[in-house]
N, C-alpha and C positions, 0 to 999 in steps of 0.2 A: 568577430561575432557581434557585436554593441554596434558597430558602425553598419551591419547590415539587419540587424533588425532595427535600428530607427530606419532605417532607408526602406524597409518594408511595412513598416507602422505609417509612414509617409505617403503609402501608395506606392511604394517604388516593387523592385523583383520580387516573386517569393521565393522563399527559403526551404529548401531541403533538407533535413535533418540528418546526420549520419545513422547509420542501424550502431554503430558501437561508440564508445566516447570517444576512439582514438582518429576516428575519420573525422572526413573534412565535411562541412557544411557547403551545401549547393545552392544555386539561386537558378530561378527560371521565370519565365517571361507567360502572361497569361496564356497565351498563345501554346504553351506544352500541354492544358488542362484539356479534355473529351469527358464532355459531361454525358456523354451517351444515352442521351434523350433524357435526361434529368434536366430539371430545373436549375440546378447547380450552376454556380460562379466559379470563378477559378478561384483557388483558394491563398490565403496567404504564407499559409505553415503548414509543411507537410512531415510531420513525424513517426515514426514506430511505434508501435504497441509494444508492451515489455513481451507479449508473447504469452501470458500466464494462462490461454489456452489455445492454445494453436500456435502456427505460425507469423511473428509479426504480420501485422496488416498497416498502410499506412493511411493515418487519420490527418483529414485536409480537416483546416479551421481560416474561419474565417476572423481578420482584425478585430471586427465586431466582437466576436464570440472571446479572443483575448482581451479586448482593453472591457467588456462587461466584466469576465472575471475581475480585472485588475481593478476597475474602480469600487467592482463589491467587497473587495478585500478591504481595500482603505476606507469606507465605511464600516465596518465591520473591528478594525483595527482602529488606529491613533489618528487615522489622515495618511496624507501622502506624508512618505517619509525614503531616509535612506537605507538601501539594501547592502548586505554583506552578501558575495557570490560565496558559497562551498559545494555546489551544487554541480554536477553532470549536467552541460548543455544540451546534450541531448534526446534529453525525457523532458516533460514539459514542466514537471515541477524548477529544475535549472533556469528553460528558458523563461519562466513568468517570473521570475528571481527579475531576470534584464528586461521583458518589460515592463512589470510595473517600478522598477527603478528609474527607467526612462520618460514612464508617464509621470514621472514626480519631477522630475527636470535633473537629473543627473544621473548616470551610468554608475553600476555597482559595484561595487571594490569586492577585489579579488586574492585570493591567497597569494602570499608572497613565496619566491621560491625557495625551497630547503637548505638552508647552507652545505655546503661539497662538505663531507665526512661527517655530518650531524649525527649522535648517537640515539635519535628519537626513537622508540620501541616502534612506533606505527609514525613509518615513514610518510604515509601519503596523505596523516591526519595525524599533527600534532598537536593536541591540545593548547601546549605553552604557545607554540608558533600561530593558532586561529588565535588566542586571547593578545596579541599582539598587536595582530592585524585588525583585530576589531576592535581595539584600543585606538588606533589610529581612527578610525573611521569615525569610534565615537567624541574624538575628540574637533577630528573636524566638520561632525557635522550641526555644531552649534546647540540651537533649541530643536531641533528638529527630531521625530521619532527615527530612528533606529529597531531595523528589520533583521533575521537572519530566518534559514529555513535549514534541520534536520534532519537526519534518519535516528532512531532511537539508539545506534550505533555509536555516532559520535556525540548526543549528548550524554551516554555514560559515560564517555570517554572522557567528555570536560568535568562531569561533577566528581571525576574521581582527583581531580587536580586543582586546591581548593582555590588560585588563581586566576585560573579559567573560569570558574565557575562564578566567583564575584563580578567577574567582567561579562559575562553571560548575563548574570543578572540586572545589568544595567542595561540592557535591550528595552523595547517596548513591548514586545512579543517575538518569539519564536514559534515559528512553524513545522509542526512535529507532522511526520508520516512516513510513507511508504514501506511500514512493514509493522508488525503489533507489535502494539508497546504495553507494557508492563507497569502493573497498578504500583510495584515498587519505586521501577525508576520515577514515574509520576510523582511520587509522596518525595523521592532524594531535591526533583525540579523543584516542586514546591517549599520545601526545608531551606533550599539553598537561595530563593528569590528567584528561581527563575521563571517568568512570564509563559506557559508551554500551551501556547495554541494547539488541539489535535484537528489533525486533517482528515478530509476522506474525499477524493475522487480520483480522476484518469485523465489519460489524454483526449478522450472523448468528451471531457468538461472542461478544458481546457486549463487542467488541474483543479486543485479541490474544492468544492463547491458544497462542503459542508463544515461546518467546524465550530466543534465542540458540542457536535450532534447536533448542531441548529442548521439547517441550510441557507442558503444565502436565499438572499428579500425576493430574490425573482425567479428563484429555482424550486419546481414541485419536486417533490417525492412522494410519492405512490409506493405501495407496499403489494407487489399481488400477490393472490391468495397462496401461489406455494410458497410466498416468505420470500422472492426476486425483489429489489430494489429496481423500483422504476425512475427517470428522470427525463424534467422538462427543463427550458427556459433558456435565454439567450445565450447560455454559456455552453448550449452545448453545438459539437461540432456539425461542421456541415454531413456528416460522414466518414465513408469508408473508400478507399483510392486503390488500384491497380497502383506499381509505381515501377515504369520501369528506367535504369540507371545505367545499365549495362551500358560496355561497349559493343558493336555490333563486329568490328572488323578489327583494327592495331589499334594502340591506345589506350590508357586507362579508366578505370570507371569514373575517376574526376573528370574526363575531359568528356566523357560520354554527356548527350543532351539526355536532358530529363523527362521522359512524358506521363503525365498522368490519367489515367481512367475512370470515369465518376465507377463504383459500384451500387447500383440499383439495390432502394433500400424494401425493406419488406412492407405491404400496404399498411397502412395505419385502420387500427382498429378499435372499437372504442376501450379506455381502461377496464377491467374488470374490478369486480367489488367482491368484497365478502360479507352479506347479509345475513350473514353468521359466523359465529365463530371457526375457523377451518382448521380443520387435525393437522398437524404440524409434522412437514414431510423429515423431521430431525428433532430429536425432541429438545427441550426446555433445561435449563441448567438444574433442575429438580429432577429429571428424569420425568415428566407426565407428557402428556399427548390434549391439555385440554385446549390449547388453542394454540394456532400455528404461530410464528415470526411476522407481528405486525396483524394479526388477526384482529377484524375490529365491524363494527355495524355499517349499515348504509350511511351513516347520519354522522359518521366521523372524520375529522380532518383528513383530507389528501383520497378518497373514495370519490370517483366521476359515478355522478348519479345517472349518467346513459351507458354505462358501461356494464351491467349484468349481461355476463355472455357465458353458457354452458363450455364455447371452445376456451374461454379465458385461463384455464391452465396449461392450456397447448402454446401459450404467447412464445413464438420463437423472441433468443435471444437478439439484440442487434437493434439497429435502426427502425425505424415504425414510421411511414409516411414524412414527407418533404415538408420545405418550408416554416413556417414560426410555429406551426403545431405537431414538428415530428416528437417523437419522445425517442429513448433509450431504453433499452428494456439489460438489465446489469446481469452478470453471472454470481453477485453479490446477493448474500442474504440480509434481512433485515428485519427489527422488529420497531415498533416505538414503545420508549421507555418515559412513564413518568417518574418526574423526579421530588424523588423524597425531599420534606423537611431536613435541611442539615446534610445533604448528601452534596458531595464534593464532585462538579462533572468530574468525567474522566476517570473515575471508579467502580467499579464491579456495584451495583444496587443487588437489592437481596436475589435468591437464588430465584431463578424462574418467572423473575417479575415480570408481567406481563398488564397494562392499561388499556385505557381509552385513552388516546392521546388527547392532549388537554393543554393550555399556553404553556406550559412548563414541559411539555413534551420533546423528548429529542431521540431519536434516531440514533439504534445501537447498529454497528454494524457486526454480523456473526459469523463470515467468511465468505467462502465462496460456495456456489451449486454444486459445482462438478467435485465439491474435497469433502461432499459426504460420504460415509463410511459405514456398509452395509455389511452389520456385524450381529451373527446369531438372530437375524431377523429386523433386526431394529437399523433406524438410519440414523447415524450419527453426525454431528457436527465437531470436527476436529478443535475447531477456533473455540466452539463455548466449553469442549471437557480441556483445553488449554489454560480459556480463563480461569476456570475454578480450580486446576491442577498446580496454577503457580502460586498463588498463596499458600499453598501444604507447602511445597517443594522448599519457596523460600527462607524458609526456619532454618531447613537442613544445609543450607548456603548454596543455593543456585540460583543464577541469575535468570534465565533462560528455559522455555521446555516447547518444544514439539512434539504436535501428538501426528501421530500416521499407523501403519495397521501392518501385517503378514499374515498371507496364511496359517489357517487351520484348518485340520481335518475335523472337529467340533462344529465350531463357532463359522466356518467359512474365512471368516476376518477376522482376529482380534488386535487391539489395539498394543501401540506400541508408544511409549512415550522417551523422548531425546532429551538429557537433562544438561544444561552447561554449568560447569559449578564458577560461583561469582568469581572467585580467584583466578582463573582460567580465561576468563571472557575475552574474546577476537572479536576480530572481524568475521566477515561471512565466509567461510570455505569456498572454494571453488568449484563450482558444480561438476561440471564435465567431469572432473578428478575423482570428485567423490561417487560419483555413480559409475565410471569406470573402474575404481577400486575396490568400491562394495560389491561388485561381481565376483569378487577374487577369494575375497573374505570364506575362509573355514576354521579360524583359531579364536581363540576367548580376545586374544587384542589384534587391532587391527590400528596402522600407523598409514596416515593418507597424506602425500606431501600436499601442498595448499599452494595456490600462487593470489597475486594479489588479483581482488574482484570489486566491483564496484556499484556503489547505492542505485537507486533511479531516485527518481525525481526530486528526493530530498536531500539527496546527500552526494557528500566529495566520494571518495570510491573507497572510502574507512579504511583502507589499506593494510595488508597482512605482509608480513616477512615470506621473500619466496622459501619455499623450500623447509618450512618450519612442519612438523611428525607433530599428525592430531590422531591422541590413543585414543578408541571408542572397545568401550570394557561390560559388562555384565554390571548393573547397577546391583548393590548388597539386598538379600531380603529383607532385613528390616524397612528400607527405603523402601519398597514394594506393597510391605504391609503397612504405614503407614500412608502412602497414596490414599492404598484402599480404606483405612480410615478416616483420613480426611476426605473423599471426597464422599462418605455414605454419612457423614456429618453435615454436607452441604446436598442433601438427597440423591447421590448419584450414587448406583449401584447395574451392578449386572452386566450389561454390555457397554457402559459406559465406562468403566473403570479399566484402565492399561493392565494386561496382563503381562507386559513384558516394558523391561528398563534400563536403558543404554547412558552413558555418559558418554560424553563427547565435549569437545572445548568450541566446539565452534558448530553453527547450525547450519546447514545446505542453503544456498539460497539464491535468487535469480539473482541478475545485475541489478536491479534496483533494488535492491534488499528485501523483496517479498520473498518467505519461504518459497523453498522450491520442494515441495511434494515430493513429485516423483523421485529424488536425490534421495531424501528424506527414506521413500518407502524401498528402495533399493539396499539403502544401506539397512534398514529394517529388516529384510528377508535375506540377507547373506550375512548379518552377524550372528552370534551367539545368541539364544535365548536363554534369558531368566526367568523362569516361571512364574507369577504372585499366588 
């Protein structure tokens, strides 16, 4: 892998990224690329989308569009420094691990293998075993900063071993993402010294291009009015690619040549603006409707002043116009937050807070479009009744909570929330498994074997024991009734509040450790309800 991306950072083949981590990585020659009347280059990296709505698509980038990311980062961070791999090569969070390791002058150290018979509880991520190998690294890499990149996964997993977690701390920063992270474990990082950069982007930025809600120096964001996170600037990809890999006749898909398809992106049109404040298609961690996700005046940061357009809430998702002024238009919602006196990034600010963005301004993200949840009328945001559900939760000793929904014959939807208790905590369950199981489900317990699955972009594959029975049980009332008092203390009430409460040790979730909804909502309507 190292030896073929410097040989693609050089100008030389590009690279084909496998669809899962156990395949092989391809190369191909410009000459495969059919820009189909696009302006388009042949691209250098051509990767996978995790999928989190639709069917992968593969996203062509260009060198450019990586080493911008990579030098915004070490501005951003300590300088060039050296990288720790625990990362999935093939999600882009992994691969920008090995290039910017490589733009720093050296390849990035990689996890060493598991000794034959080791008794580590999570084989494919040992704590002792990363503080080992990052001990190595940090020893050889002189005065030099020292890198490493996360899932929220395996930093619980180090701070719970208090070895790991000192050697953790002598990082320069770690880079925390690909899946929510928890204002608790946040406060353990900090307690413990550890440095915890949070991230936010995609393979269509050529990883994350925000961090710690500040966007990088040369990347807009845009807020449109239904609360979609927009983005500009060199980081982002050339686009969206056909990719075909097959083989046509004997042979396997390795040996098959590679050809790629530009996908024709949608016209670019100007941004829209909110000239007022705009009702919020999901409401506010208060429960109110008075201004949407990121609602703000003509006159405010990140609003294009040509951009008033009546169709500007129709913006299809996706690509927007070619060349250095295409944008992205995200499935992601967003608001901007200013930041209190005294408030800690990376912490929940008070309920519903809502500004004019201002220099201290940063960019909350609050999930995604398509995982609102149209419940008794009202649209809900799963991610903000999450954030304010996990501070109740945590007292009662859980680490972890997903919210998702089931029918009702009332309400249409009501909400259902997944609790992990901290003593319990895994890895991510195996999706497939879990939404084929939860079909099955008609008894108060339900035992789903799990096989091992693994992070995207920030993470090793957190690793679970095959074969290891995860009970999902009827959460107690009291738990129920306390939700609902916690969260009608933090103004949420009515159709915000879970009417139903499952325990589980381990939460659904894709291969790169973003929740997986639909898993999520299946195991939701085929277990047992608890009424609140």
């Amino acid at each position: 892998m190292t030896a073929a991306v410097s040989s693609m950072l050089e100008g030389g083949p590009g690279i084909l990224l496998p669809r899962d981590r156990d395949g092989r990585i391809r190369t191909f020659p410009a000459g495969a690329f059919d820009p189909a009347g696009t302006p388009r280059h042949a691209p250098a990296l051509v990767l996978f989308t995790s999928g989190s709505t639709g069917a992968p698509k593969g996203v062509a980038l260009s060198i450019d569009a990586l080493v911008a990311s990579a030098r915004a980062t070490e501005g951003l961070l300590s300088g060039p420094g050296r990288w720790h791999l625990c990362l999935p090569v093939n999600h882009i969070a992994g691969l920008q691990v090995v290039v910017r390791a490589l733009l720093a002058g050296a390849p990035p150290t990689t996890p060493s293998p598991q000794p034959a018979g080791s008794p580590a509880r999570h084989p494919s991520f040992d704590p002792l075993r990363f503080a080992d190998d990052l001990s190595h690294t940090l020893a050889a890499a002189g005065d030099d900063p020292i890198y490493t990149s996360l899932v929220p996964t395996q930093l619980s997993r180090v701070l719970t071993v208090p070895q790991a977690a000192r050697t953790l701390a002598r990082t320069s920063a770690v880079l925390l993402g690909g899946a929510s992270i928890s204002p608790q474990l946040l406060e353990r990082a900090e307690a413990a010294g550890v440095p915890v950069v949070r991230t936010y982007g995609m393979s269509e930025t050529a990883g994350g291009c925000v961090y710690d809600g500040l966007p990088f120096p040369d990347v807009d964001v845009h807020i449109h009015p239904d609360g979609r996170i927009i983005l500009a600037g060199p980081v982002l990809a050339d686009g969206y690619v056909h990719v075909d890999d097959q083989p046509t006749t004997s042979g396997t898909a390795a040996e098959a040549p590679v050809t790629l398809t530009a996908i024709p992106h949608h016209p670019r049109l100007p941004l829209p603006r909110a000239p007022h404040p705009i009702p919020s298609p999901v409401p506010d961690a208060a429960g109110g409707s008075a201004g949407g996700p990121g609602s703000r005046s003509a006159d405010e940061p990140g609003c294009d002043p040509a951009g008033a357009s009546e169709e500007g809430s129709t913006l299809p998702g996706g690509f927007h116009g070619e060349g250095p002024d295409r944008f992205l238009v995200t499935s992601d919602l967003g608001r901007w937050e200013q930041e209190e006196p005294g408030h800690r990034p990376g912490t929940p600010g008070p309920a519903g807070h809502r500004t004019r963005p201002g220099p201290r301004a940063r960019i909350a993200v609050l999930g995604r479009a398509d995982d609102v949840i149209v419940t008794g009328g009202e649209n809900v945001s799963p991610h903000e009744v999450e954030t304010a559900l996990l501070p109740v939760t945590e007292p009662w000793g859980f680490s972890d909570v997903l919210v998702t929904s089931r029918e009702d014959p009332e309400w249409g939807e009501v909400l259902v929330a997944l609790l992990v208790p901290a003593e319990t905590e895994q890895a991510p369950t195996d999706t497939e498994q879990v939404t084929r199981e939860a079909e099955q489900v008609s008894t108060d317990v339900r035992r789903a074997p799990v096989s091992g699955s693994d992070h995207d972009g920030d993470g090793g594959d957190g690793g679970v024991d095959p074969g290891v029975s995860r009970p999902v049980r009827a959460a107690p009332d009291e738990l129920v009734a306390a939700m609902r008092t916690g969260l009608a203390e933090r103004g949420m009430t009515g159709a915000l509040v879970p009417r139903h409460a499952l325990l589980v040790d381990a939460l659904p979730v894709k291969s790169i450790g973003k929740p997986d909804r639909a898993a999520a909502r299946a195991l939701a309507r085929s277990s047992p309800p608890a009424d609140g």
